[in-house]
C-alpha positions, 0 to 999 in steps of 0.5 A: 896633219892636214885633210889631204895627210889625213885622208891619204893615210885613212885610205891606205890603211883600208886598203891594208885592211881589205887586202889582208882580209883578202888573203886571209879569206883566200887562205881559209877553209871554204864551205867543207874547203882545208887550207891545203884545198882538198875537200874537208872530211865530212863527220860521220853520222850515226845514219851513215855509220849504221849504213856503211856497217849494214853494208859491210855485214851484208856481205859477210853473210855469216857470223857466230853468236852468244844469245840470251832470250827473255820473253814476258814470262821471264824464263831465258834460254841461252843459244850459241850458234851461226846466224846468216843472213839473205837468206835467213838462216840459224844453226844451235848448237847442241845443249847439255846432255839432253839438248840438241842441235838444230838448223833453220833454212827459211822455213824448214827447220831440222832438229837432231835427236840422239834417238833415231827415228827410223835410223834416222836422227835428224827430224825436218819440219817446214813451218810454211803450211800454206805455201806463203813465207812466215815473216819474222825478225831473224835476229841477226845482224843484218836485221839490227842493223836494216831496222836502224836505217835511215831512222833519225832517232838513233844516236851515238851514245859514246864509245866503250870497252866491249870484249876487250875492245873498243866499240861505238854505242848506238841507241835507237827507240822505235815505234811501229810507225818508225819501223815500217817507214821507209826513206832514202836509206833503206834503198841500201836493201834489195827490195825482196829484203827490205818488204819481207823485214817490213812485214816481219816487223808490223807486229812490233809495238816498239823496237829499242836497240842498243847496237855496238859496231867494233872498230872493223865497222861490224856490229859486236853486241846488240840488246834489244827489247822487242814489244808486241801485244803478247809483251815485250821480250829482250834479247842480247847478243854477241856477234863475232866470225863474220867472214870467216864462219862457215855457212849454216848447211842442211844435215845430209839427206839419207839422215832426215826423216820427214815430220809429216811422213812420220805423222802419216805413218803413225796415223796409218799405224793408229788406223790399223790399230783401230781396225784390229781392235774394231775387228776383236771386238765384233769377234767377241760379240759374234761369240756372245761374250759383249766385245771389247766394253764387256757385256 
């Protein structure tokens, strides 16, 4: 084979080669491009799992729950009940045959007694004294969820059987500088929500969540182990009935009598007490007989 042969015959095969290469790059997927020229689905993130669940749940508003509490000193207490959330609020159900129901709105809290007072068997106090909100962590799960937001330490642990069905394992361990910084994702939140959860959390040490999210995008269980300078407490949770639970109501009005009233009354009964004794005793003395203290 001559040169000119040799030459011609590498030249077709490049050019062979250029236009395979050619279609083949035409036919393959492009920067998030398939084959059939539709955009590739993106692969979800754990920050965008725990976004799409946060919104899901927030519009669901309530939810019934399954609780354990452990504080520091190692005693639990189990609750069952509805939580709602924005704004916050928690119903409990009655336990065993001492315990009662109770309901919190905000700050107001309505605790049921099997013993009227006053005919009266729901007792309404308002924790805020001093015309200011208290901040704290409602344990529902919008609040799970709001405090994962955007944070980079949460990961996907894997999927596991929780209740009979399937759901993601999300893990997060978070710092007090974790908590209460704020990025693009929190934007999700109204801003009332978003500053009252950071000023709710500043107490907090560290938050570590364990978060399920079932396979209908909201959260199903949550562990938690929440430090302060008073120790750490766990709390774990089963959230199920979201959009379908009723709301967390305040009792009926002819049915609540005011804790602060109530003081009021027994301290004026207490003075009037105080007075009648007062009264005897400088009757005693009057009559020589030294008072209620003897003579």
């Amino acid at each position: 084979m001559n040169t000119a042969v040799l030459t011609r015959a590498c030249l077709v095969a490049a050019g062979a080669a250029l236009l395979v290469g050619g279609l083949t790059a035409c036919g393959s997927d492009k920067a998030g491009a398939k084959a059939d020229g539709k955009p590739a689905a993106k692969t979800e993130t754990p920050a965008d799992a725990v976004k799409a669940s946060y919104v899901k749940t927030t519009a669901a508003k309530f939810a019934q729950y399954e609780m354990t509490i452990t504080p520091s000193s190692g005693k639990a207490d189990q609750l069952t009940g509805t939580k709602g959330w924005y704004p916050s609020s928690t119903g409990i159900d009655a336990k065993g045959d001492d315990g009662g129901s109770q309901v919190m709105l905000g700050d107001v809290v309505y605790t049921h007694s099997d013993k009227p007072l006053e005919g009266k068997s729901w007792m309404k106090m308002n924790l805020n004294k001093d015309g200011k909100p208290r901040f704290r962590f409602n344990d529902d799960p919008a609040d799970y969820l709001a405090v994962l937001l955007g944070q980079k330490k949460v990961a996907l642990v894997g999927t596991e059987q929780i209740d009979g069905g399937q759901a993601r394992h999300f893990k997060g361990n978070l710092t007090q500088a974790d908590l209460i910084a704020a990025d693009e994702s929190t934007q999700v939140m109204e801003a009332a929500n978003r500053q009252y959860l950071h000023e709710a959390l500043k107490e907090y040490l560290t938050l570590d969540v364990d978060l399920w999210i079932g396979k209908d995008g909201y959260p199903v269980r949550v562990d938690s182990a929440q430090g302060t300078k008073d120790g750490t407490t766990k709390v774990s949770a089963k959230f199920s009935g979201y959009g379908t639970t009723a709301p967390v109501t305040a009792p009926p009005a002819d049915q609540v009598a005011d804790f602060d009233d109530v003081m009021k009354g027994i301290d004026g009964k207490l003075k009037g007490v105080g007075d009648t004794l007062k009264g005897a005793d400088q009757t005693l003395k009057d009559a020589g007989l030294g008072g209620l203290g003897g003579s």
